[in-house]
N, C-alpha and C positions, 0 to 999 in steps of 0.2 A: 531855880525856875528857868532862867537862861540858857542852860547847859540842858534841861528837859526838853525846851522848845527844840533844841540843836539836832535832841536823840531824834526827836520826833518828826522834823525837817528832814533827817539822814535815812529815816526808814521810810519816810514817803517817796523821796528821789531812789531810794534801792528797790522798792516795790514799783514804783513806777520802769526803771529800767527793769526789773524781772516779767512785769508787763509787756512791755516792748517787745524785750528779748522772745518772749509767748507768743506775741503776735509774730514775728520774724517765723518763729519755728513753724506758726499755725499755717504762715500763707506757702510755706516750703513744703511743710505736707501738702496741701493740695495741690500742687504741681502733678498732679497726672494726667495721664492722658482719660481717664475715666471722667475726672472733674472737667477738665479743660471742655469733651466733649457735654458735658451734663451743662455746663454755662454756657455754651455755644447754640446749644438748640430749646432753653430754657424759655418757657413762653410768660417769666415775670413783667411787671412793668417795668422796675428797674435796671431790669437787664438793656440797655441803651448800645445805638451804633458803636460807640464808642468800645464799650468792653464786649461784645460781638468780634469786635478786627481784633482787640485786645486777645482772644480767648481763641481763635482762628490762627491767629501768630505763635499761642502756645503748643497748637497743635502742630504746627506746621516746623518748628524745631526740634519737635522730636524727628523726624526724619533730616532736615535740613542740618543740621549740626551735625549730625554723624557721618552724613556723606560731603560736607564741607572740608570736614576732617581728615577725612581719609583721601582728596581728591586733593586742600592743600597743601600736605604732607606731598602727596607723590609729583605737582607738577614743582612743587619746588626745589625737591630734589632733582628732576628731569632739567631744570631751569639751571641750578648749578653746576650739576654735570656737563651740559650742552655746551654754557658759557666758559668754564672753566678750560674747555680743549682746544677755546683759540681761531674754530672756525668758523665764524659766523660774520667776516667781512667788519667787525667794528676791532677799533683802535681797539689795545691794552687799558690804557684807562676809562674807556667805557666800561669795557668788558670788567671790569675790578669794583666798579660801580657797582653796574647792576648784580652781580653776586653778593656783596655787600648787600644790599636790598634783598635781595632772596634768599639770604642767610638770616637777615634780622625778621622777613615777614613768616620765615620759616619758625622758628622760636616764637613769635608772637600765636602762631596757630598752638602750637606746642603747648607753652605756657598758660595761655587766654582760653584758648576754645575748647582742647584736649582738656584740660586739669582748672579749666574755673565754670565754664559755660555747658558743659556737657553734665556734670555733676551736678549742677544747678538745674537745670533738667530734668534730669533724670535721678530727682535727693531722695528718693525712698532706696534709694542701691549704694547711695554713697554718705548714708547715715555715720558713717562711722569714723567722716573727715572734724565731723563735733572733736572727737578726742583726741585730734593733733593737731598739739598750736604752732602751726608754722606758716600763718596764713598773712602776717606780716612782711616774713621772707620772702614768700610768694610775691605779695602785691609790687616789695620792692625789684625783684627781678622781673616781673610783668612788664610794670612802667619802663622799665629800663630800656628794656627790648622794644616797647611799643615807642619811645623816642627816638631810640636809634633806628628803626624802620622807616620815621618819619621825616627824621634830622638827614639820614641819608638821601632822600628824593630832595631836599632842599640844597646837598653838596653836590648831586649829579647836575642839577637845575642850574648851582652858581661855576661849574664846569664848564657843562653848555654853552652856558652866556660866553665864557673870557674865551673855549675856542671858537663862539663863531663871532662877538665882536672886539674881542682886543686881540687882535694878531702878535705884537709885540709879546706881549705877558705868557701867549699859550705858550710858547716854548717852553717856558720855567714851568708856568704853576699846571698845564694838564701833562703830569708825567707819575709813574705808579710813586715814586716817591714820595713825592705830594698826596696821593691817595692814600697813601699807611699812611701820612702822619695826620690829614684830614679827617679817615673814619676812625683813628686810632683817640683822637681828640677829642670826636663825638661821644662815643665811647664812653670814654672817661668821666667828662661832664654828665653823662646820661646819669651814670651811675651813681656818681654826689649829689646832682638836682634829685633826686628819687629818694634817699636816704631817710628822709621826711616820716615816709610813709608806714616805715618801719614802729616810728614812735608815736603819731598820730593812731594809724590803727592798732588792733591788740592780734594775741595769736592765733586766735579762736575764728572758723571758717560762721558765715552765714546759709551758705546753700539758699540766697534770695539776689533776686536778678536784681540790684541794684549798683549802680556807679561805686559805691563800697561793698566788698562780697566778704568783708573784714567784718566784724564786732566790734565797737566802739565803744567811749564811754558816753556818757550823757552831756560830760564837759566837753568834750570834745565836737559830738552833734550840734550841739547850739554855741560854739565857739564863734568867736571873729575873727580871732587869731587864727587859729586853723582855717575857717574860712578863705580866708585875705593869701595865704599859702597856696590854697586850694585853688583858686582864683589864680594867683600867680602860675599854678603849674598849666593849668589851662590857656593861659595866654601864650607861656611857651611851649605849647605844645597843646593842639594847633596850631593856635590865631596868628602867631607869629611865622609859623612856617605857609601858611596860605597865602598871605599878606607878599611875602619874598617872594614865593612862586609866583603870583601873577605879576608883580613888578618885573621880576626878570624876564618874564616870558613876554612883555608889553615892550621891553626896552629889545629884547631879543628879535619878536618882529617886526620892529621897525626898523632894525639894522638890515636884518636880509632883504626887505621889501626895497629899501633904498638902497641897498648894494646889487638886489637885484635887478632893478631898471636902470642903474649905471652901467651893467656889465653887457648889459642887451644892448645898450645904447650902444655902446664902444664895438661889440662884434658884429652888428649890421654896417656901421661905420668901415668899420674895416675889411669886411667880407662881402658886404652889399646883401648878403642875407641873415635871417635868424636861425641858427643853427644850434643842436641842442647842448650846455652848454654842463657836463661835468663835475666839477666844480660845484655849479649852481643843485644839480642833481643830487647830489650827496649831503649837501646843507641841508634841501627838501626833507630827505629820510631822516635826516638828525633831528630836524625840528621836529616834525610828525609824530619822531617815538616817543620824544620831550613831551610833548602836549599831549595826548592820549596818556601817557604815564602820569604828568601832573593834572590832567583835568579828571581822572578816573581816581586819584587819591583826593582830590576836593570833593566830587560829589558826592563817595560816598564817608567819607569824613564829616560832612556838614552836618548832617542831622544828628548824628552821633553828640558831637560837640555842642550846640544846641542846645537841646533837651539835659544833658550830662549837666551845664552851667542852671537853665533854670530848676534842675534836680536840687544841687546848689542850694541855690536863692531860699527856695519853700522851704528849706531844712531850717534853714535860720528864723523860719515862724514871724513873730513881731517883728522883729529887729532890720525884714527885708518882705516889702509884701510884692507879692508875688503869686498868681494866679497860676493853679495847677495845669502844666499843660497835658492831653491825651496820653493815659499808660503806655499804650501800642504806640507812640513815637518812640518813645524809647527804647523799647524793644525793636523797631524794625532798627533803631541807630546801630545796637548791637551787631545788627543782621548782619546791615552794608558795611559798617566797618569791618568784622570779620571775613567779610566776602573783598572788601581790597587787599588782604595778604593774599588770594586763590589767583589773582586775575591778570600778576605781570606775564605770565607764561603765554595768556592765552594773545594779549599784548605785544610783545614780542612776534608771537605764530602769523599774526594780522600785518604789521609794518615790516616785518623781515624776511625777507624772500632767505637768506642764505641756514633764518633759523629754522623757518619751516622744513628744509628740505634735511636739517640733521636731527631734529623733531621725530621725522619720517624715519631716517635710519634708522633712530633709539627703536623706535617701536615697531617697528618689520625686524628688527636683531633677532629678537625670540622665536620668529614663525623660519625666518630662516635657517635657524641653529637647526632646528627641528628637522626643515626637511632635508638639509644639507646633514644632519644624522642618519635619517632615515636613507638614503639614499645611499 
């Protein structure tokens, strides 16, 4: 009788997961742009503000992703090329940095937006990712690279800090040496903190826009364990790199702010006037690229992060109660997160007079070949 009640348990949880599994596939089919439009201007009751932005967002990814795509791919490449050739008036180890960052956000577009986001999109064309399970492997090189894109703005950030308030230390720790063994460490750790994920999720692709684009099990879904993991990775990555960043960048302007009305003080002192001061000018640029690079990876990191945790929570059902928040947050988190790999270039264009101006050569090169052939 025991063993009957067992079969009978084991074929309710397999049906219920083949359920599921139905529903996942059903809401993947309707991903077109046919539906998206038909829910959009649907005049039910039920159709609410809510899934209006919801069903207006799906619409607006089928164009926005494609040319995300194709515009992160090229300014990031433009972005390492530029920096790579040394002339753009910053130090070696900046410059080692931020390629680093353009290398790992360039893979994150690669990885995430090219081969998980676009397919997901666009799943009546990529039907046939169902029958290759390597969606595991994926996830764990996804995460990996979206760490180290993320780990890297936290190493440029604690850079930052020691060459503009520990003078003593800069000599040692900002030198490229120190940067290979810095991102070379990130790196590393990115790759074993991520490993998880491999055995957590299974081979087999979803093609549905959610935080998992993996197949699960049912143990795993309603797990604590995995949860508590899940949670863990979340913390470190973001919560833990947000947290550094504003602290160093709080402790960062207080340094210059008070070394900069000391140094004013001392050259009126000395010269009887205020004259503009060098020095002080080149810190200015340093900080500015600093903050506009970490305040542009917070914001749009935040909703992302967010919505992704209380995704989380609700999954866990009893065990964590938790109020669903608006679909279309999460999908716009997708958005902006994706849209911070596109946006150091443009970044860069805005605080660097020396990048803009090889920016400019990249892209007059072609018209010039041209007429300097013709000619």
């Amino acid at each position: 009788m025991g063993q009957n009640l067992r079969t009978i348990d084991w074929n309710v949880t397999t049906m219920d997961q083949n359920l599921r599994t139905i529903d996942w596939n059903v809401a993947t089919m309707e991903r077109s742009l046919s539906s998206c439009f038909f829910h959009l201007t649907a005049e039910y009751y039920w159709v609410t503000l809510d899934h209006r932005i919801y069903w207006a967002l799906m619409m607006i990814q089928y164009i926005y992703y494609p040319i995300l795509a194709i515009v992160g791919v090229l300014v990031n490449l433009l972005t390492i090329g530029i920096l790579s050739r040394g002339r753009c008036g910053l130090s070696k180890c900046v410059t080692r940095y931020l390629v680093a960052m353009s290398a790992a956000d360039l893979l994150v577009i690669i990885l995430d937006l090219i081969l998980r986001h676009i397919p997901i999109v666009y799943g009546e064309r990529f039907m046939y990712l169902y029958s290759i399970p390597v969606c595991n492997i994926h996830a764990v090189l996804l995460y990996t690279v979206t760490d180290c894109s993320v780990w890297f703005t936290v190493t440029f950030t604690f850079d930052r800090f020691v060459a503009i308030c520990c003078q003593k230390l800069k000599s040692k720790y900002c030198t490229e040496k120190t940067w290979a063994v810095v991102v070379g460490t990130v790196t590393v750790l990115s790759c074993l903190k991520n490993i998880f994920w491999y055995f957590m999720l299974t081979g087999r692709y979803l093609l549905v826009n959610n935080p998992w684009f993996c197949l699960v099990t049912m143990e795993v879904y309603y797990s604590r364990v995995w949860a508590a993991i899940e949670f863990l990775h979340n913390i470190l990555t973001p919560i833990a790199p947000f947290i550094l960043i504003l602290m160093l960048n709080a402790v960062t302007v207080r340094h210059i702010l008070v070394s900069s009305r000391g140094r004013k003080r001392l050259r009126v002192h000395s010269s009887g006037e205020s004259r503009r001061d060098p020095e002080m000018e080149s810190r200015r640029k340093s900080i500015i690229l600093l903050f506009v690079i970490c305040g542009n990876f917070i914001l749009l990191w935040a909703m992302f992060t967010v919505s992704t945790i209380r995704w989380r929570m609700l999954n866990l059902g009893p065990v964590v109660e938790s109020e669903a928040p608006p679909a279309y947050l999460q999908e716009l988190g997708f958005m902006l997160q994706l849209l911070s790999c596109s946006t150091n270039t443009a970044i860069y264009a805005v605080t660097q007079s020396q990048f803009r101006e090889q920016l400019k050569n990249v892209l007059k090169y072609p018209f010039t070949t041209i007429v300097k052939f013709i000619q």
